[in-house]
Each structure stands twice: as structure tokens, then as C-alpha cells.
PDB file of N, CA, C, O and CB in Angstrom:
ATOM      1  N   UNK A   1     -33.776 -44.020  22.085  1.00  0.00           N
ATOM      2  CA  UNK A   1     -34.213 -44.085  23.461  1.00  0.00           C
ATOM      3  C   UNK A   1     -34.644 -45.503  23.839  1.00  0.00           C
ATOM      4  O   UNK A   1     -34.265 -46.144  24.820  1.00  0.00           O
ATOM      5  CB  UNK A   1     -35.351 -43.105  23.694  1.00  0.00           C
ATOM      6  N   UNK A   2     -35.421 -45.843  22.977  1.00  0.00           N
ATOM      7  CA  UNK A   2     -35.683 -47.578  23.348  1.00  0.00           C
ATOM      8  C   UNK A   2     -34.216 -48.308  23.352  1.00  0.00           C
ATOM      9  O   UNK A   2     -34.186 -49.079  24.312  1.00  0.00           O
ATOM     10  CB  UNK A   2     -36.779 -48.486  21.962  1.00  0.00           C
ATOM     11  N   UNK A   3     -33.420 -48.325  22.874  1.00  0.00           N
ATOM     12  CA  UNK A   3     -32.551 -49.407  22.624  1.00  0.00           C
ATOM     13  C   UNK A   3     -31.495 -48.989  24.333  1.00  0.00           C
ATOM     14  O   UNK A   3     -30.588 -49.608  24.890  1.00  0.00           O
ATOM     15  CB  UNK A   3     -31.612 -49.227  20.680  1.00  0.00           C
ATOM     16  N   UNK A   4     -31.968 -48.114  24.556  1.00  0.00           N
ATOM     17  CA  UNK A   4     -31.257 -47.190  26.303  1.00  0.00           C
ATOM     18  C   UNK A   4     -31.810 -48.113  27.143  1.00  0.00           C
ATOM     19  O   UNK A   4     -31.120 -48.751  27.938  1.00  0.00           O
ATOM     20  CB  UNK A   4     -31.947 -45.254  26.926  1.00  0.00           C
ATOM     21  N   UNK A   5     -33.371 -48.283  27.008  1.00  0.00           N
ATOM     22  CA  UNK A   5     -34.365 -49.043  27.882  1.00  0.00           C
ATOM     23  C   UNK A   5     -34.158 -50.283  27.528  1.00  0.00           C
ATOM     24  O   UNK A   5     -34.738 -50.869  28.441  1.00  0.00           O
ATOM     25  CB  UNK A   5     -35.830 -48.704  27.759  1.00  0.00           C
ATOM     26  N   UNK A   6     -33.861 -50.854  27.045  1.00  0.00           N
ATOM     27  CA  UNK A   6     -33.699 -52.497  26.328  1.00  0.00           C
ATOM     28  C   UNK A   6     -32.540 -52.696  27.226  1.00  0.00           C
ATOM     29  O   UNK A   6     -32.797 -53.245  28.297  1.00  0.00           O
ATOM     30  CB  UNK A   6     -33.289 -52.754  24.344  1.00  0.00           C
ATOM     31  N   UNK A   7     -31.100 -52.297  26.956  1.00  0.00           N
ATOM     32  CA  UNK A   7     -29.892 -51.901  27.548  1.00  0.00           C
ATOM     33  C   UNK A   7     -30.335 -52.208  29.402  1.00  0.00           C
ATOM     34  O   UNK A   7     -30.068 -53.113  30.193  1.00  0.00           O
ATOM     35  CB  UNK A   7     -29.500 -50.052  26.997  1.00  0.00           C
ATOM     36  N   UNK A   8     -30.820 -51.415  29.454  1.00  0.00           N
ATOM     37  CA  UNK A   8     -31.278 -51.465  31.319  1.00  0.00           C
ATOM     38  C   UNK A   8     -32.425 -52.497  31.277  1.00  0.00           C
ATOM     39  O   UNK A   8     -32.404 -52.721  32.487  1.00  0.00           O
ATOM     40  CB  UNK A   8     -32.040 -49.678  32.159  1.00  0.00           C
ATOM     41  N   UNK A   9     -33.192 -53.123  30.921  1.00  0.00           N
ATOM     42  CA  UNK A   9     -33.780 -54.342  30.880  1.00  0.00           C
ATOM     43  C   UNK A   9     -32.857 -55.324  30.984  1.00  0.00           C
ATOM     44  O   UNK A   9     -32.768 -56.114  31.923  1.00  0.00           O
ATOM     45  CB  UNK A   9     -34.515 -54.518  29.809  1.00  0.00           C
ATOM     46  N   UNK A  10     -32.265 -55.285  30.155  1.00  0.00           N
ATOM     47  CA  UNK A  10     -31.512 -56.828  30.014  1.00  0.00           C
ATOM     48  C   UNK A  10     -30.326 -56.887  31.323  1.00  0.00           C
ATOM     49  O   UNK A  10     -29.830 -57.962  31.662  1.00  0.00           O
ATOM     50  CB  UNK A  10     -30.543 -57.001  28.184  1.00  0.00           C
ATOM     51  N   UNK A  11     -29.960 -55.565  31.993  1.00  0.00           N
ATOM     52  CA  UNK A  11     -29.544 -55.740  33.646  1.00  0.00           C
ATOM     53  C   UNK A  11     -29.823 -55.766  34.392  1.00  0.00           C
ATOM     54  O   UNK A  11     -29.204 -56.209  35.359  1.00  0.00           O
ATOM     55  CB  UNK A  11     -29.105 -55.376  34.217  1.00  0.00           C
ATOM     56  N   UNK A  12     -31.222 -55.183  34.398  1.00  0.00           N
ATOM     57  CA  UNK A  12     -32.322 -55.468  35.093  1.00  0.00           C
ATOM     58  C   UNK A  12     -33.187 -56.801  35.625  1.00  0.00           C
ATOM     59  O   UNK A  12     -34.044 -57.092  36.459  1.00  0.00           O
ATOM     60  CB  UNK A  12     -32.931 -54.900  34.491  1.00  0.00           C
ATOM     61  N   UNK A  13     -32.320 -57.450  34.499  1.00  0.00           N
ATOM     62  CA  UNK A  13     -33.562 -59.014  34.557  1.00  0.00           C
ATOM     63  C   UNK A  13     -32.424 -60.413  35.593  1.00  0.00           C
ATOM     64  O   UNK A  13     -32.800 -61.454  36.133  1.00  0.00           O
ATOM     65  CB  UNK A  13     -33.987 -59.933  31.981  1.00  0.00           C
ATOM     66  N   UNK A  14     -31.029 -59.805  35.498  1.00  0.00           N
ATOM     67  CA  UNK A  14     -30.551 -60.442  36.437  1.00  0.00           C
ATOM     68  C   UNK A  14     -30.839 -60.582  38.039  1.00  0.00           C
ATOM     69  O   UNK A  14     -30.326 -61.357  38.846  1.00  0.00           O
ATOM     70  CB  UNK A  14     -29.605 -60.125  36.249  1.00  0.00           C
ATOM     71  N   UNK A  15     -32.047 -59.354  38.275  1.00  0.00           N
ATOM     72  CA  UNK A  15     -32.424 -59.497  39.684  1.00  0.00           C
ATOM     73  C   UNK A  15     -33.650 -60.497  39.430  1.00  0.00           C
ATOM     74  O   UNK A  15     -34.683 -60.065  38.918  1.00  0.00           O
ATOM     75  CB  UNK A  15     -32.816 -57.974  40.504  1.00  0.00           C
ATOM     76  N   UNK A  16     -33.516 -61.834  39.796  1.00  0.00           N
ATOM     77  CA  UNK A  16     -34.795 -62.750  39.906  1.00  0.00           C
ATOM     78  C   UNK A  16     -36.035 -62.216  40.932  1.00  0.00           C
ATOM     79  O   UNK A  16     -37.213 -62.350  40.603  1.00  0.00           O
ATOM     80  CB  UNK A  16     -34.269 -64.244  40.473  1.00  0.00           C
ATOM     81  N   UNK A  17     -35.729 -61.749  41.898  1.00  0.00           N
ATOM     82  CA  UNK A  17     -36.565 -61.167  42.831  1.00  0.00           C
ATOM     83  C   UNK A  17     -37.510 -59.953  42.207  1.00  0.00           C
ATOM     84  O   UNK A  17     -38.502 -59.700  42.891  1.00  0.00           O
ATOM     85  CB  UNK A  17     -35.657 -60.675  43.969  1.00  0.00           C
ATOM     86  N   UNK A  18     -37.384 -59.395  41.347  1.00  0.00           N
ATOM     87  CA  UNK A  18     -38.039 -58.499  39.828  1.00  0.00           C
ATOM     88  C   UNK A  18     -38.660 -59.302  39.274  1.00  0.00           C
ATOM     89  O   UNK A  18     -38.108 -60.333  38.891  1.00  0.00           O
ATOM     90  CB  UNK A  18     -37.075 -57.894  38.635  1.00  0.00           C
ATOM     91  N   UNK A  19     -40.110 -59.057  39.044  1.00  0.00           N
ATOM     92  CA  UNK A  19     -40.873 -59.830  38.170  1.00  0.00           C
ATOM     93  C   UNK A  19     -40.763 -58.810  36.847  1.00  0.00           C
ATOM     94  O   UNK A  19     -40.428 -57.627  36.902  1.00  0.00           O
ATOM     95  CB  UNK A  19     -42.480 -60.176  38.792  1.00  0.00           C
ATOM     96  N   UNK A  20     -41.058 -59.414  35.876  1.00  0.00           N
ATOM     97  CA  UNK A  20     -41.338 -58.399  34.266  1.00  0.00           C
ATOM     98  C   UNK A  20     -41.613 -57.624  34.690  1.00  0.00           C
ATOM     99  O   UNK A  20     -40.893 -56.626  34.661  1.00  0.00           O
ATOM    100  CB  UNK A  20     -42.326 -58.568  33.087  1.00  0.00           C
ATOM    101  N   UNK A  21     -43.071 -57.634  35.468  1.00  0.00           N
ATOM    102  CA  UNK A  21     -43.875 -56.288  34.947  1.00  0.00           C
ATOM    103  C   UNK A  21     -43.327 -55.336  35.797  1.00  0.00           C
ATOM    104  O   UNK A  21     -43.443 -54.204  35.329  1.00  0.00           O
ATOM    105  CB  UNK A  21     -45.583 -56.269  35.068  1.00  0.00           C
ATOM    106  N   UNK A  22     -42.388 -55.415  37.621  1.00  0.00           N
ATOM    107  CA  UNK A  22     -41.760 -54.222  38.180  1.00  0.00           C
ATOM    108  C   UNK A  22     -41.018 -53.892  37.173  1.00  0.00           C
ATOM    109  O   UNK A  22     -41.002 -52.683  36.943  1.00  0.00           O
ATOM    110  CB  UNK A  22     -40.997 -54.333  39.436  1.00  0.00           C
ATOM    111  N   UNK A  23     -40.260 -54.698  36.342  1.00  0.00           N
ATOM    112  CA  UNK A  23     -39.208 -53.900  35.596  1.00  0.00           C
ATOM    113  C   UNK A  23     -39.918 -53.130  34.515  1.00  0.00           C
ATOM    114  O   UNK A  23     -39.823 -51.913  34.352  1.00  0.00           O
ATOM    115  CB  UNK A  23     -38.060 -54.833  34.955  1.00  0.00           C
ATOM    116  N   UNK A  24     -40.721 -54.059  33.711  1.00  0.00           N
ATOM    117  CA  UNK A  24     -41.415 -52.894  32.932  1.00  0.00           C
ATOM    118  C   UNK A  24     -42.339 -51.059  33.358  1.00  0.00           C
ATOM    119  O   UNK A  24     -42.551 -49.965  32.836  1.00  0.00           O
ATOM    120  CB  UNK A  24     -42.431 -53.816  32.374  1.00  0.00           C
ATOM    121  N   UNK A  25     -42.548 -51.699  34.424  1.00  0.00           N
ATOM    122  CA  UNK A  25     -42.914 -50.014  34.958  1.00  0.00           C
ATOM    123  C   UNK A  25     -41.515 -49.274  35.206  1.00  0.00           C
ATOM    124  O   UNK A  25     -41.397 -48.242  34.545  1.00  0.00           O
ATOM    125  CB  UNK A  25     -43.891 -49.945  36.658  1.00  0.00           C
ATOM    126  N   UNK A  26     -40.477 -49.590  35.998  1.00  0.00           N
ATOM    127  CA  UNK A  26     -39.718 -49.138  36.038  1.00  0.00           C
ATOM    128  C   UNK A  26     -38.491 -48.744  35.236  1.00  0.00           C
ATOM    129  O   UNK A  26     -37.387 -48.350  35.611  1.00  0.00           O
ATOM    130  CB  UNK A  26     -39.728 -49.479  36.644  1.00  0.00           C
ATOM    131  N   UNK A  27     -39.028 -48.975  33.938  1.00  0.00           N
ATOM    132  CA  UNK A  27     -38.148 -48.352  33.130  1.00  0.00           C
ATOM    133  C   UNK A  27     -38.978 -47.450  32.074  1.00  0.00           C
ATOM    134  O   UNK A  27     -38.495 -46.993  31.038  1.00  0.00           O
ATOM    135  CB  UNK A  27     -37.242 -49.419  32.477  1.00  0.00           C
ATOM    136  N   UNK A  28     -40.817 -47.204  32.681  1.00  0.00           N
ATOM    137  CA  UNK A  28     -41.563 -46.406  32.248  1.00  0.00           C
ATOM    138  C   UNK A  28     -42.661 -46.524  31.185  1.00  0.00           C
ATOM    139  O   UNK A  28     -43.274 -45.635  30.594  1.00  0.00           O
ATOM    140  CB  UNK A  28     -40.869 -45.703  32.016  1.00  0.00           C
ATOM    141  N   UNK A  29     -42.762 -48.119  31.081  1.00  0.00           N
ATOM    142  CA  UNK A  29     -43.645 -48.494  30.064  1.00  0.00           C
ATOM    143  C   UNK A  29     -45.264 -49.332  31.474  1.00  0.00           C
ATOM    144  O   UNK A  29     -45.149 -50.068  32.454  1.00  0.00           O
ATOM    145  CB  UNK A  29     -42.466 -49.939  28.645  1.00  0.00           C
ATOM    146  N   UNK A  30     -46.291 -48.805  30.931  1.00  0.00           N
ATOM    147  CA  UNK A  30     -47.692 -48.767  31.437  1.00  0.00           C
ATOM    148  C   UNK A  30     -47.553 -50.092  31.309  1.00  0.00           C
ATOM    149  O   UNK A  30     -46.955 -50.705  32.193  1.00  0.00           O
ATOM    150  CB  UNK A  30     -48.950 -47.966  30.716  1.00  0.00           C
ATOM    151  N   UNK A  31     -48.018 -50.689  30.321  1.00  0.00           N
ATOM    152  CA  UNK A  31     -48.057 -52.133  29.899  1.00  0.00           C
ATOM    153  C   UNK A  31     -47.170 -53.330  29.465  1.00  0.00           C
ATOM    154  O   UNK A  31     -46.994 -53.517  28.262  1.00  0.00           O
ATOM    155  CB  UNK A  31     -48.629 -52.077  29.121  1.00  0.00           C
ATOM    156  N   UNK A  32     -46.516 -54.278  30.529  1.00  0.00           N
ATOM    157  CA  UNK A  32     -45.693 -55.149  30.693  1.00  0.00           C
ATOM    158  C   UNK A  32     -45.281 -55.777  29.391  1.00  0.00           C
ATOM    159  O   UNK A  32     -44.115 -56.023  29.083  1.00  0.00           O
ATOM    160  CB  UNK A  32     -46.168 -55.967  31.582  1.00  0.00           C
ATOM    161  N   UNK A  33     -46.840 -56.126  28.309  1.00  0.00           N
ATOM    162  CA  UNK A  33     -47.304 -56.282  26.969  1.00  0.00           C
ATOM    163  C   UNK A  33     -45.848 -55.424  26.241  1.00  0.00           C
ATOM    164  O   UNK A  33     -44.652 -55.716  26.263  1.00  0.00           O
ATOM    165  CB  UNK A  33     -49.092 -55.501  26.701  1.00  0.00           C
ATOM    166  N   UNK A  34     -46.503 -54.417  25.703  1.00  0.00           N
ATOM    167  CA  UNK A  34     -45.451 -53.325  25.430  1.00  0.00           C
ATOM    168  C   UNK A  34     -44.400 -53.372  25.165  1.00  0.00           C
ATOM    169  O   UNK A  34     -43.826 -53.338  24.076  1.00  0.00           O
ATOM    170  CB  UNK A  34     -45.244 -52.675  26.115  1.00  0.00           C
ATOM    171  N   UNK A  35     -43.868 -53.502  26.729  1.00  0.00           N
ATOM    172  CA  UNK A  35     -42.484 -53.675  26.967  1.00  0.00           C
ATOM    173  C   UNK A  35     -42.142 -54.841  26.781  1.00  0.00           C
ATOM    174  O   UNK A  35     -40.962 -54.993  26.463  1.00  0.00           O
ATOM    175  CB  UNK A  35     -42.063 -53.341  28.110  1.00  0.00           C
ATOM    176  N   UNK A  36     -42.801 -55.781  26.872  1.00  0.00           N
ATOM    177  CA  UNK A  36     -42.342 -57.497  26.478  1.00  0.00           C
ATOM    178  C   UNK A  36     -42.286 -57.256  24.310  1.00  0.00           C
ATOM    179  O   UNK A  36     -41.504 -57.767  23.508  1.00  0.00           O
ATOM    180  CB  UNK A  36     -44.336 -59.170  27.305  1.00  0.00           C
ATOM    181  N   UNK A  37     -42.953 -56.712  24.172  1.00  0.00           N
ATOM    182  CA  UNK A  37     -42.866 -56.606  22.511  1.00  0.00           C
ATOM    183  C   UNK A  37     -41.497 -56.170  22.048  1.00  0.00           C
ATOM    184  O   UNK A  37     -40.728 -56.722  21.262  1.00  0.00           O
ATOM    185  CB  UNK A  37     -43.951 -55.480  21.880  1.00  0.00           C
ATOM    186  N   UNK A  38     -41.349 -54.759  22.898  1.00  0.00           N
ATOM    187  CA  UNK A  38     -40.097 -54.228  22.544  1.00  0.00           C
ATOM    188  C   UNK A  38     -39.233 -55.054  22.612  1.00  0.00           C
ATOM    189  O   UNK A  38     -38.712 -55.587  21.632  1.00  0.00           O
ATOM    190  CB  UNK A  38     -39.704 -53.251  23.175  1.00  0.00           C
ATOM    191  N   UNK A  39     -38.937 -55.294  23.877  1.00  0.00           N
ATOM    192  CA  UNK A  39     -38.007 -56.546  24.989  1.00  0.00           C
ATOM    193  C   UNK A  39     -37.324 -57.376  23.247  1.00  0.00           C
ATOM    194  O   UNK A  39     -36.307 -57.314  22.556  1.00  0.00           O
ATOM    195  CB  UNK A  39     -39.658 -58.195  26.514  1.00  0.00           C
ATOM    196  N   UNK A  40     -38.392 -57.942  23.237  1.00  0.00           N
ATOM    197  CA  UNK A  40     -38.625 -59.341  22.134  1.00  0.00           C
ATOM    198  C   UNK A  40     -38.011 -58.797  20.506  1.00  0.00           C
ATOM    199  O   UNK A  40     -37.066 -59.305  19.902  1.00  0.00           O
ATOM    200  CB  UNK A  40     -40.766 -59.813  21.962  1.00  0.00           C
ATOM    201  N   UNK A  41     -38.692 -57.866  20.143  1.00  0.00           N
ATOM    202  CA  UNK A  41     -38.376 -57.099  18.967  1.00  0.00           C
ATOM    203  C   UNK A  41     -36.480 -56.865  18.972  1.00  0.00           C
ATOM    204  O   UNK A  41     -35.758 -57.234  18.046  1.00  0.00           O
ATOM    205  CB  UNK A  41     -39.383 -55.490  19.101  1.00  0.00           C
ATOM    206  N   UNK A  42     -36.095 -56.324  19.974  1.00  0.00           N
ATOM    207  CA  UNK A  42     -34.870 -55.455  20.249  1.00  0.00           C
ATOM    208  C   UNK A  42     -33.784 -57.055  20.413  1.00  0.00           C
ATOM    209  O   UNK A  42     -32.782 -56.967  19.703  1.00  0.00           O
ATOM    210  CB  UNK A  42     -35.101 -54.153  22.010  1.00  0.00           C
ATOM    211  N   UNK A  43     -33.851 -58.007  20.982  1.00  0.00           N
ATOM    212  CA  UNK A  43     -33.615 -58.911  21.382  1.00  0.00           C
ATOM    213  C   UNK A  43     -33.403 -60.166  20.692  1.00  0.00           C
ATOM    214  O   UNK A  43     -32.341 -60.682  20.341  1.00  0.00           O
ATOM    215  CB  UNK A  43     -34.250 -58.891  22.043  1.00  0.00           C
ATOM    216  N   UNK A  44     -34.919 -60.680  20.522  1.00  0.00           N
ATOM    217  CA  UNK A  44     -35.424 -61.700  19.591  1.00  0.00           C
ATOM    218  C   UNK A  44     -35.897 -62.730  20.468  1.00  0.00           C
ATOM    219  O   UNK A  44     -36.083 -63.870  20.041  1.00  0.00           O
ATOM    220  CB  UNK A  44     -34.374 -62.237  18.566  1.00  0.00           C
ATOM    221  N   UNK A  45     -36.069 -62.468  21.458  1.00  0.00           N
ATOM    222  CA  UNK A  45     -36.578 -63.499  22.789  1.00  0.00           C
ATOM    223  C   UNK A  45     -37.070 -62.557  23.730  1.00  0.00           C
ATOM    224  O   UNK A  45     -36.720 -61.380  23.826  1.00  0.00           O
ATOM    225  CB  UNK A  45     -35.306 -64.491  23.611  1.00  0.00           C
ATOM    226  N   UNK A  46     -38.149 -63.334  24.616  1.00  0.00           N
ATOM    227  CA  UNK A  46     -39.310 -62.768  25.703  1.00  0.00           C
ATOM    228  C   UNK A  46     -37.803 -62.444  26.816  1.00  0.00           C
ATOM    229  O   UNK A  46     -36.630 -62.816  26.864  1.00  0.00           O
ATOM    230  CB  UNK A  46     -40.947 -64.328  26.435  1.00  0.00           C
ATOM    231  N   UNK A  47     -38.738 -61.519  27.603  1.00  0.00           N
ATOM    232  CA  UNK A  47     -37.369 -61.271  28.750  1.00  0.00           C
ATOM    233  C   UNK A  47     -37.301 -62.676  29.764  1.00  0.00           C
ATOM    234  O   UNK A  47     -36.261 -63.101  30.269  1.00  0.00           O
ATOM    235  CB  UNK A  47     -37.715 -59.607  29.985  1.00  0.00           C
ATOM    236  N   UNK A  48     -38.779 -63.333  29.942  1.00  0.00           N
ATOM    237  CA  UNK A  48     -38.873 -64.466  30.813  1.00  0.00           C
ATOM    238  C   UNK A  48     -37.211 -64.986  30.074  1.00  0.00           C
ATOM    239  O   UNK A  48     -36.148 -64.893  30.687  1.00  0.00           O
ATOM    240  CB  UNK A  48     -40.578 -65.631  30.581  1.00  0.00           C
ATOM    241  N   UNK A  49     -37.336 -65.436  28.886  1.00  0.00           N
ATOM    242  CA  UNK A  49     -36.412 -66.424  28.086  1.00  0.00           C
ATOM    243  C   UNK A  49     -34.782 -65.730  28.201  1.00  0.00           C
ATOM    244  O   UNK A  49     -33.722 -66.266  28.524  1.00  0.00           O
ATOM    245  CB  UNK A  49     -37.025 -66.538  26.257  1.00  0.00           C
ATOM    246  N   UNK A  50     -34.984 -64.819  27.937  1.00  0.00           N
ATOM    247  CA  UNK A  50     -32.969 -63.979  27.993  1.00  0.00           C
ATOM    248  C   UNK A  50     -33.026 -64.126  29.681  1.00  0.00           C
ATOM    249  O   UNK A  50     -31.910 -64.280  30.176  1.00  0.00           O
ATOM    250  CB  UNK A  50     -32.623 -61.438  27.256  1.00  0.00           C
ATOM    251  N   UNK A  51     -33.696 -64.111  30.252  1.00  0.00           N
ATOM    252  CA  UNK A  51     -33.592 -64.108  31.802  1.00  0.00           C
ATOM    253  C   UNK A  51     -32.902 -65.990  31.987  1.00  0.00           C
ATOM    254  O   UNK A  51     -32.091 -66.259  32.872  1.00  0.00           O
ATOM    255  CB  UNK A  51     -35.607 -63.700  32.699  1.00  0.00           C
ATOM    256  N   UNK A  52     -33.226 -66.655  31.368  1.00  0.00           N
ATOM    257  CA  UNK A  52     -33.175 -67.775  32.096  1.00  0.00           C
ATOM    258  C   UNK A  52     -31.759 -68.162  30.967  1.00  0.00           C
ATOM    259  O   UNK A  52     -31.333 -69.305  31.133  1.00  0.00           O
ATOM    260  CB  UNK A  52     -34.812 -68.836  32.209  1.00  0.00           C
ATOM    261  N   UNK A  53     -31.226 -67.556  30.170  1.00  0.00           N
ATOM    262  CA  UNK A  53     -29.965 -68.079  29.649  1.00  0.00           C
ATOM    263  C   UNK A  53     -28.917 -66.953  29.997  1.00  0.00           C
ATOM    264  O   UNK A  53     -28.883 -65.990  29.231  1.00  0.00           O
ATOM    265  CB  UNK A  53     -30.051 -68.411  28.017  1.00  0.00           C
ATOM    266  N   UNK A  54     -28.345 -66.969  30.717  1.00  0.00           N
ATOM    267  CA  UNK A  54     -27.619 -65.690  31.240  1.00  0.00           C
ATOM    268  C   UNK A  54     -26.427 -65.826  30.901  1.00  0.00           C
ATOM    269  O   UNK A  54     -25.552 -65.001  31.163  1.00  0.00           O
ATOM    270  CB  UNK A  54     -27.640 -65.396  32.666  1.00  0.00           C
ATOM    271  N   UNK A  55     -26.225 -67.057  30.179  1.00  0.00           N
ATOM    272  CA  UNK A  55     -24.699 -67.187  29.848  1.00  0.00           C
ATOM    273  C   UNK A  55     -24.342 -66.324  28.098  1.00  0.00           C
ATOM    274  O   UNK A  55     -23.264 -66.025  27.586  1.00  0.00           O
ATOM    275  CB  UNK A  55     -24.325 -69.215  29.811  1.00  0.00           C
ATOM    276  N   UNK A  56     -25.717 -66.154  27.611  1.00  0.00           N
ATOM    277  CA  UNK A  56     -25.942 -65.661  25.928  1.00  0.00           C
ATOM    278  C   UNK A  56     -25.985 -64.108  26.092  1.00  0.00           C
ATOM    279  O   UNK A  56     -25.977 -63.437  25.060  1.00  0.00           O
ATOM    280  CB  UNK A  56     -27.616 -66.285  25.075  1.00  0.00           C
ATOM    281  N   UNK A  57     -26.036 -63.381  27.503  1.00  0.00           N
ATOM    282  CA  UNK A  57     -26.463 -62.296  27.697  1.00  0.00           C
ATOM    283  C   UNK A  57     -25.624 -61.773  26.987  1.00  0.00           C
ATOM    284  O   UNK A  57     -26.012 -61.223  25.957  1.00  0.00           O
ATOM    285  CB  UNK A  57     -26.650 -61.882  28.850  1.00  0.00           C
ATOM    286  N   UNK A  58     -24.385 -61.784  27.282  1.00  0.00           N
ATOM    287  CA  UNK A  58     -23.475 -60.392  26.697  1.00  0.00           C
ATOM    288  C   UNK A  58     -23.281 -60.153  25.188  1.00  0.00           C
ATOM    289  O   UNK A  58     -23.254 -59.085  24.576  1.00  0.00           O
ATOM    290  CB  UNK A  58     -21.921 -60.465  27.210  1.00  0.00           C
ATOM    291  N   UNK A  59     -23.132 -61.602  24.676  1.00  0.00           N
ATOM    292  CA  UNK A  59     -23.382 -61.705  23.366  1.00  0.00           C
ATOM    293  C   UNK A  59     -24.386 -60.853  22.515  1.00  0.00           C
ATOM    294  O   UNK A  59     -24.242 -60.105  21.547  1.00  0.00           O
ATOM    295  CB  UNK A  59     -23.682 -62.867  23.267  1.00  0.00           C
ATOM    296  N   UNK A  60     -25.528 -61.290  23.308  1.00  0.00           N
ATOM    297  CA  UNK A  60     -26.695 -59.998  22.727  1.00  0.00           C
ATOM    298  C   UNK A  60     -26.904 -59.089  23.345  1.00  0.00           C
ATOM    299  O   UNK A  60     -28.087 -58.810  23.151  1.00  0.00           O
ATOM    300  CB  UNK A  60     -28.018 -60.247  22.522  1.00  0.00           C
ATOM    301  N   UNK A  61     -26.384 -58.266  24.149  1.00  0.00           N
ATOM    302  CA  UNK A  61     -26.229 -57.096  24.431  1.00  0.00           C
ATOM    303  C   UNK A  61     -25.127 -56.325  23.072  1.00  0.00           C
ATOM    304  O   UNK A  61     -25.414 -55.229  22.589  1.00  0.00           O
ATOM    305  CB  UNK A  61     -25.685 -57.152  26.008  1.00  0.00           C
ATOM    306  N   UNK A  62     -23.890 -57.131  22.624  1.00  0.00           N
ATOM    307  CA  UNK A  62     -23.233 -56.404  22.368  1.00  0.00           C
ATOM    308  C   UNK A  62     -23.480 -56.741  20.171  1.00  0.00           C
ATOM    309  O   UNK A  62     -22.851 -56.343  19.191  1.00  0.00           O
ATOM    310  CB  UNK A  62     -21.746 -56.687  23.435  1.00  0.00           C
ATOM    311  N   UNK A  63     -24.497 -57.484  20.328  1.00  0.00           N
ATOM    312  CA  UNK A  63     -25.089 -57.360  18.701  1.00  0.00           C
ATOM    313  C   UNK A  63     -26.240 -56.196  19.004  1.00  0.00           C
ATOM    314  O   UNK A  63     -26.312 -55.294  18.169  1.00  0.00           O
ATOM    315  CB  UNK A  63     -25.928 -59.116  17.932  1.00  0.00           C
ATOM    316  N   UNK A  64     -26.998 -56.162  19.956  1.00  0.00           N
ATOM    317  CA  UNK A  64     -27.832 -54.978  19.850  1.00  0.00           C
ATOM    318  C   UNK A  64     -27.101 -53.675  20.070  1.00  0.00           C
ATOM    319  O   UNK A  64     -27.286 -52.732  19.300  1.00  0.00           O
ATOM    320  CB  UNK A  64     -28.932 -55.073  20.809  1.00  0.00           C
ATOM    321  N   UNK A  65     -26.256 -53.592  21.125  1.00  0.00           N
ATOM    322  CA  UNK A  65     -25.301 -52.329  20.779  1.00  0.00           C
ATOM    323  C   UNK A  65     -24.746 -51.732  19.076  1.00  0.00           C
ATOM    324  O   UNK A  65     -24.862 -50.645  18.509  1.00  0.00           O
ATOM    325  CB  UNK A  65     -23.925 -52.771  21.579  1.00  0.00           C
ATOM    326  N   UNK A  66     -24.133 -53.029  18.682  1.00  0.00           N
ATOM    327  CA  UNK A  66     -24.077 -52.708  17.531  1.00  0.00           C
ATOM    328  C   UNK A  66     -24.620 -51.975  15.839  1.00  0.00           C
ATOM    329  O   UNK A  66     -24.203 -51.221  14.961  1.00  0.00           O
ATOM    330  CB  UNK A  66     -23.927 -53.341  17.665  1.00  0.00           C
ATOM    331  N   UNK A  67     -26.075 -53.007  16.263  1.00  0.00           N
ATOM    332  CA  UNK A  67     -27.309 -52.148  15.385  1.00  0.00           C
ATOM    333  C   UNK A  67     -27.820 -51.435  15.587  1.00  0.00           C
ATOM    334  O   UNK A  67     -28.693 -51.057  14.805  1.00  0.00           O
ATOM    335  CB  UNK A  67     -28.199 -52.454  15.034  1.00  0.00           C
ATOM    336  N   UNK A  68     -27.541 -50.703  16.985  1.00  0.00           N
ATOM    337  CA  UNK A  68     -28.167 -49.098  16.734  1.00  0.00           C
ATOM    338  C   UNK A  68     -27.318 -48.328  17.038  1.00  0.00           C
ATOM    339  O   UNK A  68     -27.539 -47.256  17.601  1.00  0.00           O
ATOM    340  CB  UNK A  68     -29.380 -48.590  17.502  1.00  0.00           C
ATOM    341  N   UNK A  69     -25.829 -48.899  16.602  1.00  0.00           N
ATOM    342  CA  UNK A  69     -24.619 -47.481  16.698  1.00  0.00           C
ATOM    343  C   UNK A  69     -25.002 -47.171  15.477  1.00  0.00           C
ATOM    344  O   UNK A  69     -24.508 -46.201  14.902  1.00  0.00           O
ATOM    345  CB  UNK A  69     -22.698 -47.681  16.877  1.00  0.00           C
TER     346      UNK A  69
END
């Protein structure tokens, strides 16, 4: 289920007008914290940081796809 929410984070973060923490509520986590851990854990970078290299996105979308097929 997290790696679902990670998945919709990381398309999520292409709307600049979204700060973290709307997205972190809106994908159901209380604390922005939290969800920045996961974010980071699942990833290996803060969402601020995958947000601002958008050209690396798909790349790590499709290594995290991978480790939790």
C-alpha cells in the first residue's frame, strides 16, 4: 500500500502549486514528517529534492516499481 502512495506522490509533486504537506494529507498521512520519511525511504531523496529534478523522475519511479514487484 505504501509503495501505491509513493507512486501518486511522485505525480503528485509535478503540480508546483501543491505544497508537501497538501500532498501529504491528500494521500492520507496526518504528518507531512511521516510522509516525507516514507517519501525519502521509498525514493532515497526528500520530495522537496525529486520535485526539483524532474528529468530523474521516471528512472526512479521505474527502480521503485521494480522492488516491490
Amino acid at each position: 500500500m505504501i509503495h501505491l502512495r509513493m507512486e501518486k506522490a511522485a505525480n503528485l509533486l509535478q503540480y508546483r502549486e501543491w505544497t508537501i504537506s497538501m500532498i501529504a494529507l491528500r494521500l492520507g498521512y496526518k504528518d507531512p514528517y511521516n510522509f516525507t520519511h516514507h517519501f525519502r525511504k521509498c525514493f532515497g531523496c526528500s520530495p522537496s529534492r525529486y520535485r526539483e529534478h524532474p528529468e530523474q523522475q521516471g528512472i526512479i519511479i521505474l527502480c521503485v516499481l521494480a522492488i516491490f514487484s
